[in-house]
PAKETI-150469 format. One line per 8 residues: number of its first residue (from 1); for each residue x, y, z of C-alpha. Coordinates in Angstrom, 2 decimals. Layout:
residues N
NUM = X Y Z; ...
end
This chain:
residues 210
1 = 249.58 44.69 12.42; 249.71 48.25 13.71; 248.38 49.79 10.81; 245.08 47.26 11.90; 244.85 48.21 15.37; 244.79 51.58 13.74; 241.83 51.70 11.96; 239.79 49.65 14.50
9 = 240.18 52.07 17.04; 239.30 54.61 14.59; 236.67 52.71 13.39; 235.37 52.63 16.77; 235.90 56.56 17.75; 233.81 56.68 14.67; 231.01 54.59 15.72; 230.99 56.11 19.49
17 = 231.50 59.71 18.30; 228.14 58.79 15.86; 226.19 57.72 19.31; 226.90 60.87 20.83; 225.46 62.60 18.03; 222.91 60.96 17.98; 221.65 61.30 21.56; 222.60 64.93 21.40
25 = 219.62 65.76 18.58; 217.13 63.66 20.11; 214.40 64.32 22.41; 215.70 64.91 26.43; 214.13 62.71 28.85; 211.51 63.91 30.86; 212.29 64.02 34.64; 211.15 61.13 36.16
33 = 207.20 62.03 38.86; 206.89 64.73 36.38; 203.46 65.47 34.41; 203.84 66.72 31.08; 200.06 67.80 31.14; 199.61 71.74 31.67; 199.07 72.42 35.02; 195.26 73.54 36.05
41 = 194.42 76.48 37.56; 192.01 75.83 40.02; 189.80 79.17 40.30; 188.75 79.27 44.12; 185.02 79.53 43.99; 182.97 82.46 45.19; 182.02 81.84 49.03; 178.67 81.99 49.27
49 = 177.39 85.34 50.68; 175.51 85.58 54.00; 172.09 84.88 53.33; 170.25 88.22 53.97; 168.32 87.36 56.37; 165.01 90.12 57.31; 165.34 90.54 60.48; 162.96 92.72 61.64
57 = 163.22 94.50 65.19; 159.85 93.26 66.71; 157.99 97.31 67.19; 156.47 96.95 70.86; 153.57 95.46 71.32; 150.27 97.74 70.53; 148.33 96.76 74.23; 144.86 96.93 73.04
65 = 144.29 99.80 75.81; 140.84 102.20 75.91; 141.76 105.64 76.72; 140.70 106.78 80.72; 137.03 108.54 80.64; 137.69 111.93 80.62; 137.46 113.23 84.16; 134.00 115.37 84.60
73 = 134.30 119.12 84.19; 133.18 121.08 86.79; 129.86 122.48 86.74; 128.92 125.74 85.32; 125.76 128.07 85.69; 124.85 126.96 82.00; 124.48 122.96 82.88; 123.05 124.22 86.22
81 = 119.23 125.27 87.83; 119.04 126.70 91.41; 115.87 126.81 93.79; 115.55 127.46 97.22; 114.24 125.30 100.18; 112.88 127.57 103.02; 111.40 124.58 105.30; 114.54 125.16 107.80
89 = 113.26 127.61 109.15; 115.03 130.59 111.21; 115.47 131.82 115.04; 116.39 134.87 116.83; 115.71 137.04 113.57; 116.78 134.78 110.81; 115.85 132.60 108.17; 117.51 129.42 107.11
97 = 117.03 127.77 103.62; 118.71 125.31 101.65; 120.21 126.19 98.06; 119.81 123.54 95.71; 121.71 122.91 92.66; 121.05 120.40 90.24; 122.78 119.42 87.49; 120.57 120.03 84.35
105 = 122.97 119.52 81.51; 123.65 115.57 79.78; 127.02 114.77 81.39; 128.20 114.73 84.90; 129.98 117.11 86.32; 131.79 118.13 89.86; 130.64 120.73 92.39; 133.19 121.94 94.98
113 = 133.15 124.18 97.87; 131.41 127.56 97.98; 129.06 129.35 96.00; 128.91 133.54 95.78; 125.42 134.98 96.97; 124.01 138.10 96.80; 120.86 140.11 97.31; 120.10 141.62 93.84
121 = 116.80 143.98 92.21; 115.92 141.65 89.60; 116.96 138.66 87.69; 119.28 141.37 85.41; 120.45 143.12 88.32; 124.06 144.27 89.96; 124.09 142.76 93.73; 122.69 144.92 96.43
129 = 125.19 145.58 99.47; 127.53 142.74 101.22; 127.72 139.57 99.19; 127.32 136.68 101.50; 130.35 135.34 104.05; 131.25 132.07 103.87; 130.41 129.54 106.86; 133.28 127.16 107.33
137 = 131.93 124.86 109.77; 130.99 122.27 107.04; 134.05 121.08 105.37; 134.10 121.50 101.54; 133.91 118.04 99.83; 134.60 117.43 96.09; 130.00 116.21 94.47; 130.05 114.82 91.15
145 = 126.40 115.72 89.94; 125.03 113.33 87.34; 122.60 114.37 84.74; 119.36 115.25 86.99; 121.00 115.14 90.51; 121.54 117.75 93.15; 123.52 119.28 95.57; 122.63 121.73 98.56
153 = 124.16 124.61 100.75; 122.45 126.18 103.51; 121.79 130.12 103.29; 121.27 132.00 106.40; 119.46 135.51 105.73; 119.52 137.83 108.69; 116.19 140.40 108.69; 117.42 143.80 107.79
161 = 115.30 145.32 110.50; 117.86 143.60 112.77; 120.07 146.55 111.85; 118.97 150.08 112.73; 121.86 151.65 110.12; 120.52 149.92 107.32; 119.23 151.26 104.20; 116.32 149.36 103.29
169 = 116.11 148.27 99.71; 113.58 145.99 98.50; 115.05 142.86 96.68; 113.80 140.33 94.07; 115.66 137.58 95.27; 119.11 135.88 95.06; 122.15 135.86 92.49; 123.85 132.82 92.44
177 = 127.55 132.02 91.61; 128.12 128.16 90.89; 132.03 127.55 92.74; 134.69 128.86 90.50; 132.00 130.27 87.69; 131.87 133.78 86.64; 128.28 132.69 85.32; 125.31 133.61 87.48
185 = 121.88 132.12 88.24; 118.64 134.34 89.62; 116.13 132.40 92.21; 113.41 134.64 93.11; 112.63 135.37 96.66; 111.42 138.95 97.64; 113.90 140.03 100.81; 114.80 143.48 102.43
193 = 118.06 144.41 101.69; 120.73 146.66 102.87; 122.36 148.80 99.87; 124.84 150.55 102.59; 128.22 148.63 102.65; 129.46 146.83 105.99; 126.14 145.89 106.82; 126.29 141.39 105.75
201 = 122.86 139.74 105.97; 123.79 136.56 104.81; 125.81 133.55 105.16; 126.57 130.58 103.14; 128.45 126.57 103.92; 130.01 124.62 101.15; 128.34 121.94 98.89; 127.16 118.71 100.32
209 = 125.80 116.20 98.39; 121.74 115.45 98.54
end
């Protein structure tokens, strides 16, 4: 009876010792929620760069402007004729004319304030005695001479005889400075002049227009 219970138990050791042996070589369970796929790599993706947008910095504005005329230039002897006008006639021992300019070149040009006078032998000539003084009484006012148009000063020519120092010296007529010109101009007109210095026989005003 012993010898029985024996070899059941044994027989059963056996059997349960066979199990474990069995569930020790084969596969181990996976753990339960898990995936037995790989797991992916998900490669962020490139943001997208900024759009280069050409912005261009707007350049100012190009104002359709026309450049300011030019402002005339002032006149010279070379644009320039001069004549005399000897209707004003004279009292107490002189004679009054008008000098008249007039603008002979093809653009205008501006005549301002006083011109230089003198006495002179001939149209080449160096000035004979005192070159005339200036009259202020007429203010000086800024003449723009077109092409063809004139301005006038009035000459006053005191007789020579009128002085009883004076060295007579027979002149041709008058050299004329234009205002701020080094240039000269000749108008004829046969006058008595004084070559000794200190003796003045003529005055002169400022421009004023025609």
């Amino acid at each position: 009876m012993w010898t029985q219970r024996i070899k059941t138990g044994l027989v059963t050791t056996t059997a349960a010792a066979s199990l474990l042996l069995l569930a020790a070589c084969g596969p181990s369970p996976s753990p339960a929620g898990s995936s037995s796929a790989p797991p992916t790599s998900s490669t962020p993706s490139a943001s997208a760069s900024p759009s280069a947008t050409a912005t261009t910095t707007p350049s100012p504005s190009a104002t359709a402007t026309s450049a300011a005329p030019a402002a005339p230039a002032l006149c010279t002897a070379a644009s320039l004729t001069a004549a005399t006008d000897s209707t004003g006639g004279g009292a107490a021992g002189s004679v009054y004319e008008k000098l008249v300019l007039t603008n002979s070149g093809t653009t205008p040009c501006i005549l301002e304030g006083f011109a230089g006078v003198s006495l002179t032998a001939d149209a080449n000539g160096a000035p004979i005695g005192e070159p005339a003084t200036r009259e202020t009484t007429t203010p000086v006012t800024k003449i723009e001479l077109a092409p063809g148009k004139a301005a006038w000063a009035e000459i006053r020519y005191t007789q020579a005889g009128n002085y009883g120092d004076c060295t007579k010296v027979p002149a041709a007529g008058f050299r004329i400075y234009p205002p701020n010109d080094t240039a000269s101009l000749f108008v004829a007109e046969a006058h008595d002049a004084c070559s000794n210095a200190g003796i003045k026989l003529l005055t002169v005003t400022a421009f004023q227009a025609v």
